[in-house]
N, CA, C, O and CB atoms as a CASP TS submission, in Angstrom:
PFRMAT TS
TARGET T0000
AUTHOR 0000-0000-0000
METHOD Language model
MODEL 1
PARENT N/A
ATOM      1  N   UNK     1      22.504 -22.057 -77.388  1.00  0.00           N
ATOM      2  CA  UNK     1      23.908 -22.063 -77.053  1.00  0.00           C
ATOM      3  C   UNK     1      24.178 -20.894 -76.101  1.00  0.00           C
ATOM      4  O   UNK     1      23.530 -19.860 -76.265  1.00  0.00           O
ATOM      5  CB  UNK     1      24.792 -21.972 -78.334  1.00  0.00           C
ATOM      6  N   UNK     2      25.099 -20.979 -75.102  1.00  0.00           N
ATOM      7  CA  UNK     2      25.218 -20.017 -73.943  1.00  0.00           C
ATOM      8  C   UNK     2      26.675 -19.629 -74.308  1.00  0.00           C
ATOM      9  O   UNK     2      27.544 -20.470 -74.539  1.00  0.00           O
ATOM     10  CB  UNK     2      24.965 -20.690 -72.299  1.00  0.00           C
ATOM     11  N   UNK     3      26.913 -18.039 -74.347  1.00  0.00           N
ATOM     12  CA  UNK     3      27.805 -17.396 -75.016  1.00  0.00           C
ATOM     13  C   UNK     3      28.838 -17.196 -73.046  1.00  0.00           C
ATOM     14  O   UNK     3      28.323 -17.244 -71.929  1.00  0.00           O
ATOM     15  CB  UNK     3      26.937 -15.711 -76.178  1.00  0.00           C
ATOM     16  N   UNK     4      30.212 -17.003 -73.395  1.00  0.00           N
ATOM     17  CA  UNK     4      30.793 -16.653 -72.286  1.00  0.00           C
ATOM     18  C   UNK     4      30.885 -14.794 -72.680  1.00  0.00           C
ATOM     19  O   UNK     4      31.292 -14.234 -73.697  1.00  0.00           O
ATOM     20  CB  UNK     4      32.355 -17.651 -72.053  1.00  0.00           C
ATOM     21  N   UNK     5      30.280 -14.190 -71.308  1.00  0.00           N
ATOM     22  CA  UNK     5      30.805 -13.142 -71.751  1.00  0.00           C
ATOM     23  C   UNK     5      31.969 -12.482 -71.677  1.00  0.00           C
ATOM     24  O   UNK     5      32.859 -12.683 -70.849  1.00  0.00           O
ATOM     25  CB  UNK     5      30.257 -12.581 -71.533  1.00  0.00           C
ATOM     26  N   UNK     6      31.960 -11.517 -72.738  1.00  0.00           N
ATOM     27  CA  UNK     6      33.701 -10.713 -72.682  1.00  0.00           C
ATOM     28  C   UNK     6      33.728  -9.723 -71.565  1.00  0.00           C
ATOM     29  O   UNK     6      33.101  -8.672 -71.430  1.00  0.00           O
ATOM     30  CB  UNK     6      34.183  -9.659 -74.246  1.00  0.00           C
ATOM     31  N   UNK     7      34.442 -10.200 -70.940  1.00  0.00           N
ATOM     32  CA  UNK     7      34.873  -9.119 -69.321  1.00  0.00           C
ATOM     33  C   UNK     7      35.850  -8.586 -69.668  1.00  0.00           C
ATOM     34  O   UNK     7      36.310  -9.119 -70.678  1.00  0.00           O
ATOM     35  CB  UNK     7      35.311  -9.803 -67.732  1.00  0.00           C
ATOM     36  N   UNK     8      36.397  -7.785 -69.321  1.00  0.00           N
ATOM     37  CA  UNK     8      37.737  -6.993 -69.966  1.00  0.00           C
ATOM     38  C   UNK     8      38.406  -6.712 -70.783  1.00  0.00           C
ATOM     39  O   UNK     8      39.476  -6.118 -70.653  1.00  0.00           O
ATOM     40  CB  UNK     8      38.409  -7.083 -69.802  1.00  0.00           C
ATOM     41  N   UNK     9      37.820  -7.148 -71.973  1.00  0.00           N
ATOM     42  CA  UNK     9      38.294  -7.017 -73.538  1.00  0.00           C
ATOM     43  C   UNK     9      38.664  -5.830 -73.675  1.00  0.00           C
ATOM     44  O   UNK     9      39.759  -5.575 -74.176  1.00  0.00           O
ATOM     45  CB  UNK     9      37.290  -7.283 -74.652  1.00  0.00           C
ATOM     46  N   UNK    10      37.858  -4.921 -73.274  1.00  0.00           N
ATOM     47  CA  UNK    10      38.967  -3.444 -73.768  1.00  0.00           C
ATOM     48  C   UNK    10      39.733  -3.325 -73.008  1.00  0.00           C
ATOM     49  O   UNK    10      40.346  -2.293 -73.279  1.00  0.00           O
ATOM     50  CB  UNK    10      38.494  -1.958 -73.876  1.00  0.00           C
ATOM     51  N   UNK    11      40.256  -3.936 -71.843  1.00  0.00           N
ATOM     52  CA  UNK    11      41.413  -3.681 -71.203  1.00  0.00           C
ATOM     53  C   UNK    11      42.697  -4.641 -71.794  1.00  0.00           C
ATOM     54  O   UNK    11      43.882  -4.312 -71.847  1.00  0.00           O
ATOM     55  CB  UNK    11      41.105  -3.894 -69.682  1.00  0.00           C
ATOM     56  N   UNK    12      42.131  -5.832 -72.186  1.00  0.00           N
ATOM     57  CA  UNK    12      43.595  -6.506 -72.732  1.00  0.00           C
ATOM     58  C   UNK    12      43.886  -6.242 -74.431  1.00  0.00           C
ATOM     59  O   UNK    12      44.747  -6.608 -75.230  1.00  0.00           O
ATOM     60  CB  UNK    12      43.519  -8.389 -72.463  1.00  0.00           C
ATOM     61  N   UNK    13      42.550  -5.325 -74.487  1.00  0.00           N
ATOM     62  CA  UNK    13      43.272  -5.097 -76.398  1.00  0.00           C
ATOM     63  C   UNK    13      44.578  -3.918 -76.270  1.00  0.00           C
ATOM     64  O   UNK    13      45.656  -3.856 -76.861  1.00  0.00           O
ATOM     65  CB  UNK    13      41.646  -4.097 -77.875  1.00  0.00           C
ATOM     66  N   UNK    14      43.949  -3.034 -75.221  1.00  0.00           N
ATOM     67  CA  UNK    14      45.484  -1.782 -75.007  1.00  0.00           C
ATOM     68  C   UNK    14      46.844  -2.384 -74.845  1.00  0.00           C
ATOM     69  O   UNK    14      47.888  -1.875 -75.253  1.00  0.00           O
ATOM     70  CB  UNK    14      45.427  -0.771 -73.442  1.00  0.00           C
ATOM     71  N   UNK    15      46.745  -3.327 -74.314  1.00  0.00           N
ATOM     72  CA  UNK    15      48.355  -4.172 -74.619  1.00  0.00           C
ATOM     73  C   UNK    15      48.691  -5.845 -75.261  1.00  0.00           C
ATOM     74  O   UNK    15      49.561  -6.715 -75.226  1.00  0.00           O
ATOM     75  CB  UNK    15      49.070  -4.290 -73.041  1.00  0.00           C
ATOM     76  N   UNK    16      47.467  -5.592 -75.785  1.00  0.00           N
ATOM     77  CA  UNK    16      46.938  -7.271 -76.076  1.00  0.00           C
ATOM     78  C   UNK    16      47.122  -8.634 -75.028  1.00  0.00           C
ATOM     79  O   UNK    16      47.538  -9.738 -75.381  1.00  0.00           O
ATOM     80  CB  UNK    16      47.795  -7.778 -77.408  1.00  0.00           C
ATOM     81  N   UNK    17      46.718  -8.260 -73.721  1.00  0.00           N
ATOM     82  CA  UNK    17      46.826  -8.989 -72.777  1.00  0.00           C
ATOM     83  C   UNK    17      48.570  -9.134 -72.103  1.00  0.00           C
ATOM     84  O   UNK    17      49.016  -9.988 -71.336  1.00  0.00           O
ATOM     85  CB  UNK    17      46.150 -10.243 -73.337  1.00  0.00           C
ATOM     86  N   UNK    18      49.101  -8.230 -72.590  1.00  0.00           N
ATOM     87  CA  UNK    18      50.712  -8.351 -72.165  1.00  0.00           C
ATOM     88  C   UNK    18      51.008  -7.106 -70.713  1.00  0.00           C
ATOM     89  O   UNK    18      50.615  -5.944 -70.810  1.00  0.00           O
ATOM     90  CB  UNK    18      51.878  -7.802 -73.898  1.00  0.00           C
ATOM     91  N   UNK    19      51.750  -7.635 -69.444  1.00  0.00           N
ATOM     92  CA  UNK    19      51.952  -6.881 -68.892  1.00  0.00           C
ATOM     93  C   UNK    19      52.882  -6.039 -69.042  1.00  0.00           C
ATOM     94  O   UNK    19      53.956  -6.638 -69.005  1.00  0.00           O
ATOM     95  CB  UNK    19      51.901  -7.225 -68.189  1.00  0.00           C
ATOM     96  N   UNK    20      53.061  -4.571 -69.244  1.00  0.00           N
ATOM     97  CA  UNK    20      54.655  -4.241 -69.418  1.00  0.00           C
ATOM     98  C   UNK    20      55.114  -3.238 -68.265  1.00  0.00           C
ATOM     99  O   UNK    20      54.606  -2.210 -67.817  1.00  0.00           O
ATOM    100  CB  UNK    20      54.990  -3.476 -70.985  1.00  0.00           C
ATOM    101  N   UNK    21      56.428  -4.040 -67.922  1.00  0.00           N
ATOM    102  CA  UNK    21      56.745  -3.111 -67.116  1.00  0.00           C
ATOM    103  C   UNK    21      58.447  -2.282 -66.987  1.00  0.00           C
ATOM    104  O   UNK    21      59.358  -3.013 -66.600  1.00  0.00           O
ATOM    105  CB  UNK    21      56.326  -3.806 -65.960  1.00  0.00           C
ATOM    106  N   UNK    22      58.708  -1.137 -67.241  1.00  0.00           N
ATOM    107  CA  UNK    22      59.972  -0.727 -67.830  1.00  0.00           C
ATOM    108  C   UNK    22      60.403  -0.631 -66.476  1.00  0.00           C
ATOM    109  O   UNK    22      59.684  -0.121 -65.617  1.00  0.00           O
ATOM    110  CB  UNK    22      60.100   0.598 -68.864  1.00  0.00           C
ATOM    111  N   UNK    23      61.855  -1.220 -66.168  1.00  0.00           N
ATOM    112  CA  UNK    23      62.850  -0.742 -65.064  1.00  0.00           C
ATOM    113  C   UNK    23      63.574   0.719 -65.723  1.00  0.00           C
ATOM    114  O   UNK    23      64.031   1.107 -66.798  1.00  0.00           O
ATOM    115  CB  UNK    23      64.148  -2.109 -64.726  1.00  0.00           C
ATOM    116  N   UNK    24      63.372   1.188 -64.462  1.00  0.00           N
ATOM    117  CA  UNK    24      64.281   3.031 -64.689  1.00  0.00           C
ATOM    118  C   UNK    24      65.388   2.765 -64.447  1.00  0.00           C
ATOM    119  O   UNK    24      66.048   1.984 -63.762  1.00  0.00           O
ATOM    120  CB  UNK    24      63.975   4.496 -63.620  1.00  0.00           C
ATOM    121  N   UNK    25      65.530   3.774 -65.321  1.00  0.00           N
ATOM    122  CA  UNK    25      67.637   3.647 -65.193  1.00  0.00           C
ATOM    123  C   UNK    25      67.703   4.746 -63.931  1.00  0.00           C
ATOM    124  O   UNK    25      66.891   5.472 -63.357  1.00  0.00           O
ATOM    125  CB  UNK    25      68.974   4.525 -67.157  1.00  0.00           C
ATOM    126  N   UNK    26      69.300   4.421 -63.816  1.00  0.00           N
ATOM    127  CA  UNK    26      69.935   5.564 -62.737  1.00  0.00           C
ATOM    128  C   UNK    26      69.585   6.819 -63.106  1.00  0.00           C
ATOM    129  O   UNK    26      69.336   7.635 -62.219  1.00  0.00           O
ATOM    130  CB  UNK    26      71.520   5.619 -62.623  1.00  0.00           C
ATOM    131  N   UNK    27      69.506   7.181 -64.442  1.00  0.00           N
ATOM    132  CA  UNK    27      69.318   8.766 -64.709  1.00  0.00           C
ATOM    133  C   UNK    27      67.988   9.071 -64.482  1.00  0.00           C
ATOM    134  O   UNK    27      67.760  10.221 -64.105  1.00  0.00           O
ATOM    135  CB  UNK    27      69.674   9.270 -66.179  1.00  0.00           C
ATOM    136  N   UNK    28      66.880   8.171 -64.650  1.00  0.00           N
ATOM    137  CA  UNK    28      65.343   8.387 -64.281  1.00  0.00           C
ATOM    138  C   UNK    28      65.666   8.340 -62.759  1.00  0.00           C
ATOM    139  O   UNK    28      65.417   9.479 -62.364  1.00  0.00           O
ATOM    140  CB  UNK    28      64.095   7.103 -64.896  1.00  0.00           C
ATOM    141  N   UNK    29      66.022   7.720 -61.891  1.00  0.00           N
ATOM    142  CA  UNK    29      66.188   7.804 -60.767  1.00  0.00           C
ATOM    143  C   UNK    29      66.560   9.206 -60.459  1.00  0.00           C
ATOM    144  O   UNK    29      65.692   9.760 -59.785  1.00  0.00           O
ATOM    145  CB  UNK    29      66.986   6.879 -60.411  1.00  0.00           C
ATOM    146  N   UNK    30      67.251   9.711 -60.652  1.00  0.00           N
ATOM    147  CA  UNK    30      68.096  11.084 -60.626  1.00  0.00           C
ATOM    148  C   UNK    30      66.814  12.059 -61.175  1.00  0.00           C
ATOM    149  O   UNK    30      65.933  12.337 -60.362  1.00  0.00           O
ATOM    150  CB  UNK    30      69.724  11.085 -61.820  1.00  0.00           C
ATOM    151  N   UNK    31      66.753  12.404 -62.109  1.00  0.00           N
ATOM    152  CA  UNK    31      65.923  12.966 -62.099  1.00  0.00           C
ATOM    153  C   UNK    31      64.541  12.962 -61.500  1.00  0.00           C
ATOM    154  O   UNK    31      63.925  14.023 -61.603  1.00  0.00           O
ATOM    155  CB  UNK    31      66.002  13.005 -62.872  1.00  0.00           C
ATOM    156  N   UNK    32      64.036  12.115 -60.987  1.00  0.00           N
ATOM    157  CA  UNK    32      62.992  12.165 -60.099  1.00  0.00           C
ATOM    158  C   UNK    32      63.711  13.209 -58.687  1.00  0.00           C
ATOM    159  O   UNK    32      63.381  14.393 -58.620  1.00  0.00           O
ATOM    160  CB  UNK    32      62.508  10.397 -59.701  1.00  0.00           C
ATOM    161  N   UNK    33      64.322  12.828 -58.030  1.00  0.00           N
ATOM    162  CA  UNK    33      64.974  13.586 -56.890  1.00  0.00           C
ATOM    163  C   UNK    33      65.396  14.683 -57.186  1.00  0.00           C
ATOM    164  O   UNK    33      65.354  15.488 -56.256  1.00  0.00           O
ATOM    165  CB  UNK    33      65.976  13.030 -56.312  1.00  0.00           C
ATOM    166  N   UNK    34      65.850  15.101 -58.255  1.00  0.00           N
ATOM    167  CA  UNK    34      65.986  16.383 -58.870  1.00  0.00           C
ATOM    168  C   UNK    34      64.485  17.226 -58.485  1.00  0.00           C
ATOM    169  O   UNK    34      64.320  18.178 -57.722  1.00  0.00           O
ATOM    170  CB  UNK    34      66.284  16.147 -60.614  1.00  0.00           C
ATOM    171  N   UNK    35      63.373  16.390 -59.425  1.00  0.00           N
ATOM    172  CA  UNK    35      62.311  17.409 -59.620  1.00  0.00           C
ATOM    173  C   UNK    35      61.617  17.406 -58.153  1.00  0.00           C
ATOM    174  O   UNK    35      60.879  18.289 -57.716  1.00  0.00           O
ATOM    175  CB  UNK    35      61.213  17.003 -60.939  1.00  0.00           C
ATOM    176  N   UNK    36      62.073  16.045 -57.394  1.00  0.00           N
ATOM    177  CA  UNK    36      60.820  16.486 -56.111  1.00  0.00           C
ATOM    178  C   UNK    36      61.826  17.762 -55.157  1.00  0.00           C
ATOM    179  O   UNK    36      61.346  18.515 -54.309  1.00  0.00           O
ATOM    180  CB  UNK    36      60.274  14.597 -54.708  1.00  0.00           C
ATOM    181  N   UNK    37      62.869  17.733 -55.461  1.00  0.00           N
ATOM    182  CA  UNK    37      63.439  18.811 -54.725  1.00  0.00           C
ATOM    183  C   UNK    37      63.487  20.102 -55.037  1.00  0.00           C
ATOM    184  O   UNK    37      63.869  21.001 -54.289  1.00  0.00           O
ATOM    185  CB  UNK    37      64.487  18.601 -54.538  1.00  0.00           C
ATOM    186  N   UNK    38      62.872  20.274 -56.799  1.00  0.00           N
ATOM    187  CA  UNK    38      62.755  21.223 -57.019  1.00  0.00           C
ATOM    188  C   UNK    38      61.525  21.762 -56.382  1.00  0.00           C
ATOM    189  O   UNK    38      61.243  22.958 -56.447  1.00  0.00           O
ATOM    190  CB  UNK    38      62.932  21.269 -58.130  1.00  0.00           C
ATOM    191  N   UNK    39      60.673  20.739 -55.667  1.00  0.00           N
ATOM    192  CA  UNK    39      59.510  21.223 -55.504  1.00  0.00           C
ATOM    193  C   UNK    39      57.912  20.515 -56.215  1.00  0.00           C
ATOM    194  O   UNK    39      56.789  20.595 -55.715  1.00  0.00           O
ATOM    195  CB  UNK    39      59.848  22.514 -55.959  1.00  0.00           C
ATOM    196  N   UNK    40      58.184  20.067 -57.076  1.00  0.00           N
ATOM    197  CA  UNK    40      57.274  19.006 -58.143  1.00  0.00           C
ATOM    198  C   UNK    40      56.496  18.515 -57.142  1.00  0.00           C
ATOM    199  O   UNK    40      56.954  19.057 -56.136  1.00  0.00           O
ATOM    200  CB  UNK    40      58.103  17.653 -59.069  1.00  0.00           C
ATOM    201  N   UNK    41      55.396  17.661 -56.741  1.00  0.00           N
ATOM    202  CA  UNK    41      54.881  16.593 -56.375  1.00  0.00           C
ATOM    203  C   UNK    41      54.854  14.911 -56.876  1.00  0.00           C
ATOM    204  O   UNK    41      55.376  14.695 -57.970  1.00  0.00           O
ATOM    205  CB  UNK    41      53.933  17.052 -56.385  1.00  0.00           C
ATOM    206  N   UNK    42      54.351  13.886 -56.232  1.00  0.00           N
ATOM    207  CA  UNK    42      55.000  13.023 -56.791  1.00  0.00           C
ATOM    208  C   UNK    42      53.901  12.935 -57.809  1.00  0.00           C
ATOM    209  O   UNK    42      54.454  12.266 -58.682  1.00  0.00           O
ATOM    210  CB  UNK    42      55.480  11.837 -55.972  1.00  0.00           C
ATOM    211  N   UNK    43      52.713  13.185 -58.237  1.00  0.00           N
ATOM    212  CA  UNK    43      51.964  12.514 -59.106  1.00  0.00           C
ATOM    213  C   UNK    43      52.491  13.764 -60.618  1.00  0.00           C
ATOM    214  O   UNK    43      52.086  13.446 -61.736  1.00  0.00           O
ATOM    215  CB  UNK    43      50.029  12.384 -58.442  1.00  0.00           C
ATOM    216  N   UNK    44      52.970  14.489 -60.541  1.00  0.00           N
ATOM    217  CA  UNK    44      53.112  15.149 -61.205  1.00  0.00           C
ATOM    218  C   UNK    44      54.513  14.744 -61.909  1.00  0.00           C
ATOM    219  O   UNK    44      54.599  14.857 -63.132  1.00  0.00           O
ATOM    220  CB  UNK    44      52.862  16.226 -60.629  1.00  0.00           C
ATOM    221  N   UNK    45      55.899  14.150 -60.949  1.00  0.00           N
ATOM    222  CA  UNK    45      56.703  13.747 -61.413  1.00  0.00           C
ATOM    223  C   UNK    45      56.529  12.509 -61.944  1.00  0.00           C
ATOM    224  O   UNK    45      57.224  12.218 -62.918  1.00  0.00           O
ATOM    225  CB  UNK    45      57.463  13.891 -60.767  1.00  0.00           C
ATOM    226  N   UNK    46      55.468  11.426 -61.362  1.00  0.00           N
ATOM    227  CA  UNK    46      55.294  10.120 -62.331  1.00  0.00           C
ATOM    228  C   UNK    46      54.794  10.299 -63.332  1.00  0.00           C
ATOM    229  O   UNK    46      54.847   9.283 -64.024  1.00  0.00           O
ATOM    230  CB  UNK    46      54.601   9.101 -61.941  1.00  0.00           C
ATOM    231  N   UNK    47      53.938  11.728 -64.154  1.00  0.00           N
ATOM    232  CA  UNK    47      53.459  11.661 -65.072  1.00  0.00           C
ATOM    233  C   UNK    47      54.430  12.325 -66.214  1.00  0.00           C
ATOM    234  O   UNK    47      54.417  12.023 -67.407  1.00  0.00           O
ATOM    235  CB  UNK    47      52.262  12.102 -64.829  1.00  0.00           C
ATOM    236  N   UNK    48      55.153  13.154 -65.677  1.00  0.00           N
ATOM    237  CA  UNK    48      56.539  13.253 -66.543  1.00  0.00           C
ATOM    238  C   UNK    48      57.173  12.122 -67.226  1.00  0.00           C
ATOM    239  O   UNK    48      57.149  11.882 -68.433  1.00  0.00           O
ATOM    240  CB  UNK    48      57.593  13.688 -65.717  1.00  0.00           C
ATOM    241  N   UNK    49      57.763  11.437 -66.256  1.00  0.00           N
ATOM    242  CA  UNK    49      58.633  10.165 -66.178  1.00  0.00           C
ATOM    243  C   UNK    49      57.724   9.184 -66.985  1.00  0.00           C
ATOM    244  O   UNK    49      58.204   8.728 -68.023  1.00  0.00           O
ATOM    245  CB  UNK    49      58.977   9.604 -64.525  1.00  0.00           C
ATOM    246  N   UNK    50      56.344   8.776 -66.588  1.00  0.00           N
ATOM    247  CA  UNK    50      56.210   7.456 -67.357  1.00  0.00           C
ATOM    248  C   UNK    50      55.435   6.546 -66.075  1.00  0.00           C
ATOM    249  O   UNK    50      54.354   6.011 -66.319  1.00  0.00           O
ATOM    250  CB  UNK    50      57.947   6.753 -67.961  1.00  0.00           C
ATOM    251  N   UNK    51      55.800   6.470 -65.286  1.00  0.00           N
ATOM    252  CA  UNK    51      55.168   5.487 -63.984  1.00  0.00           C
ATOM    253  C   UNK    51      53.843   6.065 -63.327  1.00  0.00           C
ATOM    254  O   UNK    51      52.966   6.919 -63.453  1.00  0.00           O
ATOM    255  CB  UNK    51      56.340   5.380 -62.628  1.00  0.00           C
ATOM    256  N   UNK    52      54.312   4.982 -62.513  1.00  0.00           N
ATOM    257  CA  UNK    52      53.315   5.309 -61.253  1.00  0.00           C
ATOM    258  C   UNK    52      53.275   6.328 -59.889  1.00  0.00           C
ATOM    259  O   UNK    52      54.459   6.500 -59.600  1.00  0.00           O
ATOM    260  CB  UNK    52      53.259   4.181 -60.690  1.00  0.00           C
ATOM    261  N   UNK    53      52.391   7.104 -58.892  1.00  0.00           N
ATOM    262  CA  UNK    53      52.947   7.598 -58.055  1.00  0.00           C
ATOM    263  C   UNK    53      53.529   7.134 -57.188  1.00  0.00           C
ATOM    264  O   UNK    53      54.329   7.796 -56.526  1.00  0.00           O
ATOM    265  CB  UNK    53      52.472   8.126 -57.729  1.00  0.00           C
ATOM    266  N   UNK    54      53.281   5.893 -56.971  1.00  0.00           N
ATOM    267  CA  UNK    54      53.537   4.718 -55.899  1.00  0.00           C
ATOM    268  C   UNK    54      55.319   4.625 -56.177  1.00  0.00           C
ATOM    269  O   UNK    54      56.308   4.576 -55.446  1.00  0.00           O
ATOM    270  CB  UNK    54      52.472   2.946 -56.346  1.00  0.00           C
ATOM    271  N   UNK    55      55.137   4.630 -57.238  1.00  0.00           N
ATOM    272  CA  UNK    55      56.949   4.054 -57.536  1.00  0.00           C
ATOM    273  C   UNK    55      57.773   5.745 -57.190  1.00  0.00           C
ATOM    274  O   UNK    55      58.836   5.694 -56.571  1.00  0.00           O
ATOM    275  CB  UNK    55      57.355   3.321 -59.955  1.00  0.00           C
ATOM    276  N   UNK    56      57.419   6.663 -57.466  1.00  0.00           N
ATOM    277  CA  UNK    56      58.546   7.775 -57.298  1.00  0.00           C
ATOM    278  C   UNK    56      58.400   7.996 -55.910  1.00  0.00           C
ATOM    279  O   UNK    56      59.523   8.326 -55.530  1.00  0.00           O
ATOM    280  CB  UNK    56      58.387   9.213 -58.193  1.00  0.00           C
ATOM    281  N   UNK    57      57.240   7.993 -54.466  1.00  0.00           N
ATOM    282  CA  UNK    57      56.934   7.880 -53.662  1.00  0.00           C
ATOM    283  C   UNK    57      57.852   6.438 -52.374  1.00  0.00           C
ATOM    284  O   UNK    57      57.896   6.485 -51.145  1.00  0.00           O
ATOM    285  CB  UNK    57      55.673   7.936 -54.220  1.00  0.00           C
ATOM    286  N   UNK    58      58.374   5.460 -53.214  1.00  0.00           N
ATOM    287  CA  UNK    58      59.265   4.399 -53.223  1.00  0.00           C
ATOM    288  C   UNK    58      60.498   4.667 -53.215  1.00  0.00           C
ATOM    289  O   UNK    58      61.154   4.097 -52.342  1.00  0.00           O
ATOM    290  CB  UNK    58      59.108   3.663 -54.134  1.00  0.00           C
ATOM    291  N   UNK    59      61.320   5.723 -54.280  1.00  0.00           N
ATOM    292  CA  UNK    59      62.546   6.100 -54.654  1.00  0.00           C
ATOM    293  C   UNK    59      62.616   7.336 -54.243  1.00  0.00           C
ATOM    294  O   UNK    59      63.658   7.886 -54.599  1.00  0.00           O
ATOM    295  CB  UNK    59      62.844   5.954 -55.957  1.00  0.00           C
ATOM    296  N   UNK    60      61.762   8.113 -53.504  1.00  0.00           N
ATOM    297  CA  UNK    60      61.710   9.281 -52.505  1.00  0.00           C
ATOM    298  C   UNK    60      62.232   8.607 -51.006  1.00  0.00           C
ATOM    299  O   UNK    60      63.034   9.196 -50.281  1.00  0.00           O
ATOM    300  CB  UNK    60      59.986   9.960 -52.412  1.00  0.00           C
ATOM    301  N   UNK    61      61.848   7.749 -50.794  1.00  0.00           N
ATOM    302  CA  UNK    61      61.749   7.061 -49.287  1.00  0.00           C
ATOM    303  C   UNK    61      63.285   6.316 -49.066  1.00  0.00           C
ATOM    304  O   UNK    61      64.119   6.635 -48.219  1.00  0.00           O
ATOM    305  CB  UNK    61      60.298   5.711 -49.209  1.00  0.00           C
ATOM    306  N   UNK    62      63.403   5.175 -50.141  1.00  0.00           N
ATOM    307  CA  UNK    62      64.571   4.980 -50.202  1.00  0.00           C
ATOM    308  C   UNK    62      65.810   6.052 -50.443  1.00  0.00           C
ATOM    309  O   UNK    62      66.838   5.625 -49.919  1.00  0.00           O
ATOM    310  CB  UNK    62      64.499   4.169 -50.978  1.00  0.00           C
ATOM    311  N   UNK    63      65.980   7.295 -51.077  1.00  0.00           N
ATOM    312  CA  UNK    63      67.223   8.326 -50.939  1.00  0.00           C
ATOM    313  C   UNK    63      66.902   8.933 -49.747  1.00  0.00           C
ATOM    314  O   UNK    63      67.943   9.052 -49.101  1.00  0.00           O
ATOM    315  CB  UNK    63      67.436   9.473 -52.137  1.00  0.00           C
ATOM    316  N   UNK    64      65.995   9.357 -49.171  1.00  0.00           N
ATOM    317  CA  UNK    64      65.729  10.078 -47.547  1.00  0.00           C
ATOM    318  C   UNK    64      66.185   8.701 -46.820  1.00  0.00           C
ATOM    319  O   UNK    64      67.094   9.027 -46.056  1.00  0.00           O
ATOM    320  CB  UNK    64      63.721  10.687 -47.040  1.00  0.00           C
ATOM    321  N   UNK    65      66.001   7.586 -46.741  1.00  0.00           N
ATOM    322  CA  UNK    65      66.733   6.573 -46.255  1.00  0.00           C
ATOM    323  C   UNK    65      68.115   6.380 -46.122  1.00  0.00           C
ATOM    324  O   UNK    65      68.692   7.117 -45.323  1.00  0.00           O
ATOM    325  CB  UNK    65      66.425   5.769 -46.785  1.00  0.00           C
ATOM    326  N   UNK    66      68.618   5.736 -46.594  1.00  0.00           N
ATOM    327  CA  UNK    66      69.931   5.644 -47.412  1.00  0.00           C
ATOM    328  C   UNK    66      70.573   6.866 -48.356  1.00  0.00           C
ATOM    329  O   UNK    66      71.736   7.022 -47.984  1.00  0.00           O
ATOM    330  CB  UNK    66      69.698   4.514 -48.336  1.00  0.00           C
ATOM    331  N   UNK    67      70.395   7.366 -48.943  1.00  0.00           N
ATOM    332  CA  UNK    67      71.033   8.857 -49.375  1.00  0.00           C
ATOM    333  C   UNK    67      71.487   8.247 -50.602  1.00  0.00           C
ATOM    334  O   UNK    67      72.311   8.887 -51.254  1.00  0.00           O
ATOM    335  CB  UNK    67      72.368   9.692 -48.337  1.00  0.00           C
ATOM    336  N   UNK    68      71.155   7.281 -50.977  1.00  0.00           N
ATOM    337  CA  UNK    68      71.623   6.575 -52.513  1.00  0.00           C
ATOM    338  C   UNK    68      70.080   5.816 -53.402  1.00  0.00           C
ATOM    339  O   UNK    68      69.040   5.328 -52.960  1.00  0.00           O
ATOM    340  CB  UNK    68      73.038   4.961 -52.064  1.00  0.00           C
ATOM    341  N   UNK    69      70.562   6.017 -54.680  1.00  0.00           N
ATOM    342  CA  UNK    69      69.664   5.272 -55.669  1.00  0.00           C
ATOM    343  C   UNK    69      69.605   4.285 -56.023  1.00  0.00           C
ATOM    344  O   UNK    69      68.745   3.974 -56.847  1.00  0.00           O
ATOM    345  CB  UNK    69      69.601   5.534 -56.532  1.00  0.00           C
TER
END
């Protein structure tokens, strides 16, 4: 009998195969721009917050854009 093997099993037991993804509120918004202006970097402020660098790097671009959250 020919077994299928398990490819990624330890990656879908950490959320049991579920993607999750939290939307930030206005006040996480805010505070991100807070800390990169304090000076923070962004990988340092996504690890505060909860995300990714990609995403505070996103909501950096958009307020230097537009001047809103």
């Amino acid at each position: 009998m020919i077994w299928t093997p398990k490819v990624g099993l330890e990656k879908s037991r950490k959320t049991n195969g579920v993607f999750i993804m939290a939307k930030l509120t206005i006040e996480d918004k805010i505070k991100i721009i807070q800390l990169y202006n304090e000076g923070y970097g962004c990988d340092i402020i996504a690890r505060k917050i909860g995300i990714v660098s990609s995403r505070v790097k996103k909501i950096k671009k958009q307020y230097d854009l537009y001047g809103d959250i």
